[in-house]
C-alpha positions in Angstrom: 7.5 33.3 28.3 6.6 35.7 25.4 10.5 34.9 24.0 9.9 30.9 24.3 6.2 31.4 22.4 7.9 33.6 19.8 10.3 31.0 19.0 7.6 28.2 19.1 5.6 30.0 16.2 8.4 30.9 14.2 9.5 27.4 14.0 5.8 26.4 13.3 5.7 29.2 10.7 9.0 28.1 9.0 8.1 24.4 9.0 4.4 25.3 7.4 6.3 27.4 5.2 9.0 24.8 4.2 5.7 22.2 3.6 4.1 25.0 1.3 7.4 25.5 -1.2 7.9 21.9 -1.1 4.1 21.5 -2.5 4.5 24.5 -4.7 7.8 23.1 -5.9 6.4 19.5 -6.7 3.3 20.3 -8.4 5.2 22.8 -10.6 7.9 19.9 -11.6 5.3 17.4 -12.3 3.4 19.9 -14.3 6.9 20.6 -16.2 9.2 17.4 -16.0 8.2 16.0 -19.7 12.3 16.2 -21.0 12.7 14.1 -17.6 11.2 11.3 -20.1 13.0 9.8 -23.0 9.5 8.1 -24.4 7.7 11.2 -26.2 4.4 12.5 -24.6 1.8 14.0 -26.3 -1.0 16.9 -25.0 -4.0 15.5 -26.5 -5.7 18.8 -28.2 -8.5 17.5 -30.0 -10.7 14.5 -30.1 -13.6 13.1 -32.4 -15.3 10.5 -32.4 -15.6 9.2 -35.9 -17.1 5.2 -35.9 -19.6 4.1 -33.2 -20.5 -0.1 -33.1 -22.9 -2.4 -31.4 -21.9 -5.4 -30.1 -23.2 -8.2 -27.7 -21.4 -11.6 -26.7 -23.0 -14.9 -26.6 -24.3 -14.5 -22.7 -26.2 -11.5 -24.3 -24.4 -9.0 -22.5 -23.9 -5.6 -24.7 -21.4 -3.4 -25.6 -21.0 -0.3 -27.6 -16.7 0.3 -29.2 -15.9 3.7 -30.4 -13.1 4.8 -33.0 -11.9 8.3 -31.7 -9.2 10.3 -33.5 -7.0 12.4 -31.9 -5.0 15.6 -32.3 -2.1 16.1 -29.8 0.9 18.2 -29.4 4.1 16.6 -28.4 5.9 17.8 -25.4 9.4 17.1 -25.6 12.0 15.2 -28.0 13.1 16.2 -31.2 9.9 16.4 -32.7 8.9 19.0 -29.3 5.8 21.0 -30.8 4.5 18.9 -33.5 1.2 17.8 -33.8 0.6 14.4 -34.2 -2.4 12.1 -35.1 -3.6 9.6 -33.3 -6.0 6.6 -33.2 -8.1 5.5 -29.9 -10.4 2.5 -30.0 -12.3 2.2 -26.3 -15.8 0.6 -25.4 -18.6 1.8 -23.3 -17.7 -0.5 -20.3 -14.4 1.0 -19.9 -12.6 -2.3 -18.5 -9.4 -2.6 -20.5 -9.8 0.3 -22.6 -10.0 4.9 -21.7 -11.8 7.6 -23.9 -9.1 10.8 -23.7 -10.0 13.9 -23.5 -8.4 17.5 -24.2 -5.5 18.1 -21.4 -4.8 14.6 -20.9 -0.8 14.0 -21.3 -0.5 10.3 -23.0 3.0 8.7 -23.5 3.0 7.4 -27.5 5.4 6.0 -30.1 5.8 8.5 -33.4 6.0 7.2 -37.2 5.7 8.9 -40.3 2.7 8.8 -42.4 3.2 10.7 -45.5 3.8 14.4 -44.9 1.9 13.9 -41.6 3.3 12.7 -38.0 1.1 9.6 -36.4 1.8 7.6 -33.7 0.3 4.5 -30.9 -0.6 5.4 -27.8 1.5 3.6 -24.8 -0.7 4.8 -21.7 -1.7 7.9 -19.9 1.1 10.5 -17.8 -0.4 9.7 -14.4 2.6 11.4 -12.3 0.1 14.4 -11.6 -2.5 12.3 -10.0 -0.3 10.8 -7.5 1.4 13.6 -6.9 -1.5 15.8 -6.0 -3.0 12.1 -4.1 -0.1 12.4 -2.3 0.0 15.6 -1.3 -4.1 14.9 0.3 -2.8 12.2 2.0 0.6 14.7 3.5 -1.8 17.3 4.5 -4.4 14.8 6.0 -1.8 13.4 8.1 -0.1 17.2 9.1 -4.0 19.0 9.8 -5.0 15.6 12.5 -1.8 14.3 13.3 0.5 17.2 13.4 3.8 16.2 15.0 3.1 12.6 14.4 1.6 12.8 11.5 4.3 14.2 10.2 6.9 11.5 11.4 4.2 9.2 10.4 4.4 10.1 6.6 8.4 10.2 6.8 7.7 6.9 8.2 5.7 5.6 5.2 8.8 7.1 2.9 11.5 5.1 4.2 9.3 1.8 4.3 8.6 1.9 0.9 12.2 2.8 0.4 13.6 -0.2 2.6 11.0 -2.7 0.6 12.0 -1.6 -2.6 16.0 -1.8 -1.8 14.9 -5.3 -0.5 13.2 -6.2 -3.2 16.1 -5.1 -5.7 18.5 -7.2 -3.3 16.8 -10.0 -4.1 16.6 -9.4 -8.0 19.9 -8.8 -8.1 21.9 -11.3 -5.7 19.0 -14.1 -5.9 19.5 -14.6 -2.3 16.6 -16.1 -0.4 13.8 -13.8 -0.6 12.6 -14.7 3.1 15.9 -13.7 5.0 15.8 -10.5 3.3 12.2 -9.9 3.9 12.9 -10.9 7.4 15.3 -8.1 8.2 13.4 -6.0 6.4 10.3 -6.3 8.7 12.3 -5.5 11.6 13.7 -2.4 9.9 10.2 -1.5 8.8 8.8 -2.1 12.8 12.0 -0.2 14.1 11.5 2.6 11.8 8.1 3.4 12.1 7.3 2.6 15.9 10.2 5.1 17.0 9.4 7.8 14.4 5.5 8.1 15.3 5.9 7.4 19.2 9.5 8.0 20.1 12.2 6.4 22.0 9.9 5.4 25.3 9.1 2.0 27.3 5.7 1.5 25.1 7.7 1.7 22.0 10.4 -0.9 22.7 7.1 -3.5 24.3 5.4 -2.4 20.8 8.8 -3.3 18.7 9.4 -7.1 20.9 5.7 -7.7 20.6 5.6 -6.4 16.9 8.7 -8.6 16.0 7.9 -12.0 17.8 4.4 -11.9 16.6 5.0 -11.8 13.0 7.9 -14.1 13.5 5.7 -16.6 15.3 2.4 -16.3 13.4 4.8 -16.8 9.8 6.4 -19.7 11.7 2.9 -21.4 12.1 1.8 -20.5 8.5 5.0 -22.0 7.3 4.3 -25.2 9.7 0.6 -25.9 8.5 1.4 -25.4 4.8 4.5 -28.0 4.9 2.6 -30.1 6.9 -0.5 -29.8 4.3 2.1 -29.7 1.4 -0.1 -26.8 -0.1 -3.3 -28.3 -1.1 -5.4 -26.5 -1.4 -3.5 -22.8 -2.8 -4.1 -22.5 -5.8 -1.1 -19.5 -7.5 -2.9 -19.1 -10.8 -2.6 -15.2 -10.2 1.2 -15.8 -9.7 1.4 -17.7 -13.2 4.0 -14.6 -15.0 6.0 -14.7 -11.8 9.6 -16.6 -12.7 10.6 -17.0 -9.3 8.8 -19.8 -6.9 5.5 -19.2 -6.2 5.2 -20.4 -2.4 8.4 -18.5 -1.8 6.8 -14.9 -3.1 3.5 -15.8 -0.9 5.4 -16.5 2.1 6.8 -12.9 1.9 3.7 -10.9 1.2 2.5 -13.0 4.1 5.1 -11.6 6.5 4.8 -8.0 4.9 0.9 -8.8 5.3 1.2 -9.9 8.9 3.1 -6.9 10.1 0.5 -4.6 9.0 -2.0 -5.9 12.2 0.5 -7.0 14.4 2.2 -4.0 14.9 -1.3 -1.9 15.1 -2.2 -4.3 17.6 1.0 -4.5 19.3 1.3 -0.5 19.7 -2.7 -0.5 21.0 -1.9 -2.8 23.8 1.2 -1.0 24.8 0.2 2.3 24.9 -3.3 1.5 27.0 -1.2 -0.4 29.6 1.1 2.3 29.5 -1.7 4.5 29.9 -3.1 2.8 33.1 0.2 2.8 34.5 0.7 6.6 34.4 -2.6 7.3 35.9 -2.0 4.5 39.1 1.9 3.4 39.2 0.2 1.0 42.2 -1.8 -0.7 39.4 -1.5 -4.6 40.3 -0.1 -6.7 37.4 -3.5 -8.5 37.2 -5.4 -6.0 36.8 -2.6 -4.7 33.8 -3.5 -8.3 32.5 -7.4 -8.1 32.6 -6.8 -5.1 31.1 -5.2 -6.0 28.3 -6.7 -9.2 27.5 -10.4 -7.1 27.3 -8.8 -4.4 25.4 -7.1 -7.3 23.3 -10.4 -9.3 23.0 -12.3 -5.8 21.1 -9.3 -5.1 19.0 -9.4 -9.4 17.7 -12.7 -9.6 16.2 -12.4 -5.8 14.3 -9.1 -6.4 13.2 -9.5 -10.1 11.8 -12.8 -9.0 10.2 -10.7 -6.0 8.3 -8.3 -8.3 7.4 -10.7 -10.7 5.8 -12.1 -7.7 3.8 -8.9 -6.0 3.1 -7.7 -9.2 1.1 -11.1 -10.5 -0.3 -12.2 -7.1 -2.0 -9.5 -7.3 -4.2 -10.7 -10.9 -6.1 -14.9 -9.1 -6.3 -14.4 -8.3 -9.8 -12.7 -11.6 -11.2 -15.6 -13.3 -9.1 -18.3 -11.5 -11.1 -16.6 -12.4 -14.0 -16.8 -16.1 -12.9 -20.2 -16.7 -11.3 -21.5 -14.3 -14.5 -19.7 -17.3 -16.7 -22.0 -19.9 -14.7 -18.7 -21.3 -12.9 -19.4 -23.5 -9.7 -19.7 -21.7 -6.7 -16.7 -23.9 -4.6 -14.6 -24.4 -8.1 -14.8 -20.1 -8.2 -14.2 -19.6 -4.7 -11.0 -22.1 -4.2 -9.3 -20.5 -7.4 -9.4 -17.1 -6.7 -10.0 -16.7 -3.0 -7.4 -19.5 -1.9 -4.3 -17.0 -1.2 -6.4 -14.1 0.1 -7.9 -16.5 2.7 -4.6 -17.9 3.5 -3.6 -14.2 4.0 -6.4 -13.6 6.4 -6.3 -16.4 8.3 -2.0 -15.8 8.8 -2.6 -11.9 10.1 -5.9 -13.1 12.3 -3.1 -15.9 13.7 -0.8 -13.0 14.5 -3.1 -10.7 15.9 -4.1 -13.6 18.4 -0.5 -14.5 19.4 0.2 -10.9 19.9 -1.9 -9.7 22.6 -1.1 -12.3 25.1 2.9 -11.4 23.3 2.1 -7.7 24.4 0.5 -7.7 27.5 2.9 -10.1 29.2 6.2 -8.1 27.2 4.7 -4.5 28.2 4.4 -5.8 32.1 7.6 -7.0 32.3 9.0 -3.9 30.8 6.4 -1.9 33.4 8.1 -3.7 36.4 11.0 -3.2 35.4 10.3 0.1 35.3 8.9 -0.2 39.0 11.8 -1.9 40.0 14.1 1.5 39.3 12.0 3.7 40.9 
């Protein structure tokens, strides 16, 4: 017993103490990694602010622009030491603009001017921040989650790893984005549901009911908008795309869907799972009342955090519009179109899902009876 618990901390201890190095290790690199960059970056040093203006539009709405000069120290290239001088124009609203301040690392382009060395600022280094956002999010997962959280954040790694190789498939091959997004949502639900919960019976009724629900509620989307011919979408916010517009929204709608399908699809599985352990005499209807109550709480939270998920997004461009005296349906249609398409195709899969889950987690259940 005391040999099995001493092995049981020393792995803990030599996990938490891999974690550690590997957080020591990446904050030090990010801190370091500027000759990982062939655009130079610049330590901003100094700053003044030498010109200060008034201004107000014709809706009366005021303003105040700043000139700010800047001092910096470049940070790698051949010109690695060198101060150089730069120029920062920003306003007091802060919307498309940033005042920079001593310690932050800004990427810039270098010219001559005279005997001195000058230069345009390209953005900000941000690698830090996400790093050490990161990091939060790791530990978040390790200090609630433990196990599972762990194998939930190597989860989150290879999705975005498996969207961005599908992505580049597509860039590169110009094979049709949906097939490839298709395969990849079954990698993603495959990947995930087996890293957090393991290879069990409420993981495989979690993958079926994950997989035909997106498939289905995509299927229906893809149905009402042929049928409508897309009136009433407007893809203004897809305008710099080069590739078809409906074809790009279909694919964020199945990465969209997934998202709440699976949650629900995992939720129904592991509470009928659940019920089962505690009585394996459980009668099938009372698995199915079950469900369908549990099913009927998760539908209205899960549509309603849908709808806000995709509509807090467009709150800024609707200020700017009502703020512009633009009618209230024109404003609404053009910017909220796609986000309310996107609602309404996850709330359609969360609905086709639970009857999806119950009915695919019983048969798996007897099934399970039936070896017993």
């Amino acid at each position: 017993m005391i040999g099995k618990l001493k092995a049981m901390i020393d792995k803990h201890t030599i996990f938490y103490i891999i974690i550690g190095m590997c957080f020591i290790f990446s904050l030090f690199f990010v801190y370091n990694n500027h000759p990982f960059y062939e655009q130079p970056i610049a330590k901003v040093i100094e700053t003044v602010v030498t010109e200060t203006t008034e201004t107000e539009d014709q809706y009366g709405n005021k303003d105040t622009l700043f000139v700010q000069e800047i001092v910096a120290e470049i940070k790698n290239g051949e010109e690695k030491g060198k101060h150089v001088h730069l120029v920062n124009e920003y306003s007091s609203s802060g919307a498309y603009d940033f005042e920079y301040k001593s310690g932050n690392e800004l990427f810039i382009y270098t010219n001559k001017d005279g005997p001195s060395l000058a230069g345009d600022i390209i953005d900000v280094k941000r690698d830090k921040y996400i790093v050490i956002a990161m990091w939060i999010f790791i530990f978040s997962l390790l200090l609630v989650g433990r196990r599972q959280g762990f194998f939930a954040a190597i989860s989150l790694a290879i999705n975005m790893l498996l969207l961005s190789w599908a992505l580049d498939i597509y860039v590169n091959t110009g094979l049709n984005l949906l097939w490839i997004i298709g395969i990849t949502v079954v990698l993603f639900t495959v990947s995930s549901l087996l890293l957090v919960n393991g290879r069990n019976a409420k993981t495989y009724a979690a993958i079926i009911t994950t997989v035909l629900g997106t498939f289905i509620s995509m299927l229906i989307t893809y149905l009402a908008i042929w049928a409508t011919s897309g009136k009433g979408l407007y893809y203004e916010e897809m305008s710099f795309l080069t590739r078809p517009y409906q074809l790009v929204f279909l694919a964020g709608l199945f990465v969209g869907s997934l998202g709440a399908v699976m949650d629900v699809a995992i939720s129904i599985s592991s509470a009928l799972y659940e019920l089962y352990q505690r009585d394996h005499h459980i009668s099938n209807n009372s698995l199915k009342e079950s469900g369908l109550n549990i099913g009927k709480d998760i539908m209205g939270t899960m549509t309603n955090i849908l709808f806000f998920a995709y509509i807090s997004g467009s709150i800024p461009i609707l200020i700017v519009y009502f703020k512009n005296a633009s009618p209230l349906g024109y404003a609404l249609s053009l910017n909220l179109s796609l986000e309310i398409a996107r609602a309404l195709s996850g709330g359609i899969g969360i609905v086709i899902t639970i009857p999806i889950g119950i009915y695919t987690t019983i048969f798996l259940i007897n099934r399970k009876r039936e070896k017993l």
